[in-house]
N, C-alpha and C positions, 0 to 999 in steps of 0.2 A: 215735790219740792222739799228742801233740807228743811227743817224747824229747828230754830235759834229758841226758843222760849215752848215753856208748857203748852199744852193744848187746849181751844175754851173750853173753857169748865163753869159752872155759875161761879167759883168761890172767885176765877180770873176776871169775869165779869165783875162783880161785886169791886173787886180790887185796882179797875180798870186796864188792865195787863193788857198790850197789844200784840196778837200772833206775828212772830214775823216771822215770814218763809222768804226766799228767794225770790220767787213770783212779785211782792209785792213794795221789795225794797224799789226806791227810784233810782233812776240812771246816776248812775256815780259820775258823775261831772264837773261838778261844783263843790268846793270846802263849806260845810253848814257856819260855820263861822269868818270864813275870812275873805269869803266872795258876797258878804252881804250886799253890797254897792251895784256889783253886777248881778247877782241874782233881782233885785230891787226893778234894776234898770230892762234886765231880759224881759221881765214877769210885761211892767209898763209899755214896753214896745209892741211883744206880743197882743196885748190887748189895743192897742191905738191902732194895728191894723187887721184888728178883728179874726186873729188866729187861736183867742182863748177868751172865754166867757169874762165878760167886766167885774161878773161878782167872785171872781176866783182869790182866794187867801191866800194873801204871801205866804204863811206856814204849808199851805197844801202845794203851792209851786214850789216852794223850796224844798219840801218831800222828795218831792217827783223828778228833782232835780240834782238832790243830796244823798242818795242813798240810803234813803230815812225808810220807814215805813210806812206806806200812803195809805191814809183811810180812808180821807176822800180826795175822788181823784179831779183831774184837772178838766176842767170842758173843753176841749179842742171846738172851734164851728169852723164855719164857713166848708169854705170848699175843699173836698179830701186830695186833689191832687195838690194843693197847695202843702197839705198837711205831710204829705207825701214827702216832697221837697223839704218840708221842713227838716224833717227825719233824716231823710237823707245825705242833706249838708251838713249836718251836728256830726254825724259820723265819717262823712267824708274828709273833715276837718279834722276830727280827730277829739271832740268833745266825748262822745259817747263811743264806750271803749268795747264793750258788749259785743262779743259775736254774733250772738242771736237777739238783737233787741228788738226783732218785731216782736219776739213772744211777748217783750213785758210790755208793752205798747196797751192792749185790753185791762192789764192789770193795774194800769197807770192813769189812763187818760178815758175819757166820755168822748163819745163824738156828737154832737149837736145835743147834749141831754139825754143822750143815749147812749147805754153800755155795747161795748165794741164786743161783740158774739164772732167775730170770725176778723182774726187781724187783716187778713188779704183786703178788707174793706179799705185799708189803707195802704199795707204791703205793695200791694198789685195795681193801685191805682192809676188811670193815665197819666203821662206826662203835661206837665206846662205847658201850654200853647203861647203862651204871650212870657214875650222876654221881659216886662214889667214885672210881672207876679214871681219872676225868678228873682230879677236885681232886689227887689221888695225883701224877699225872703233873705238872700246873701246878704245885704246889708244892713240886717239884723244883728246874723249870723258874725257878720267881720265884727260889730263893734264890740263883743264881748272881749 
């Protein structure tokens, strides 16, 4: 991965310097400044139908979502095909511009409190079976 800044070192410790590599910048999606309203309102939805952990910081969505550098990442729960779908409409839409954005997926996001060790956990996962959990998802999705 490219490095934009020094490498840890204690003095970058000491100085609080955050690594940032390509890996772990977030999806370039959203203006850090001028989609606050929407960023605000995505974060809220997400969690009201239980797609992202309650205790999740708007600073750490808005990483994940800005192209920031994330240090801590976002909890995705519930269910991975949903998560699947989620992923995959952002992109299909045209939100998430990344060619390869499963890679940053692990780099980004926790799955149930758990670090994502093999993106395919979500990548590959089955499809929706219920036209509910799709519309749920899309109509997240549209209102941004």
């Amino acid at each position: 991965a490219e490095e934009f800044l020094d490498k840890p070192t204690k003095e970058n410790a000491i100085n609080k310097k955050v690594v940032k590599t390509t890996d772990n910048l977030g999806f370039n999606v959203f203006n850090y400044t001028k989609d606050t309203l929407i960023l605000n309102r995505f974060r809220e939805s997400l969690i009201n139908e239980g797609l992202i952990n309650s205790g999740t910081k708007q600073k750490d969505f808005d990483n994940a979502f800005c192209n920031q550098p994330v240090v801590n990442k976002v909890d995705l729960t519930g269910n991975r095909n949903k998560l699947y779908h989620l992923f995959k409409y952002l992109k299909e839409k045209d939100f998430i511009k990344e060619k390869n954005y499963w890679n940053k997926v692990p780099h980004l996001f926790l799955l149930n409190g758990e670090e994502i060790k093999d993106k395919t956990k979500i990548s590959k996962a089955n499809k929706i079976k219920g036209i509910n959990e799709i519309v749920q998802i899309e109509s997240i999705v549209n209102k941004l």
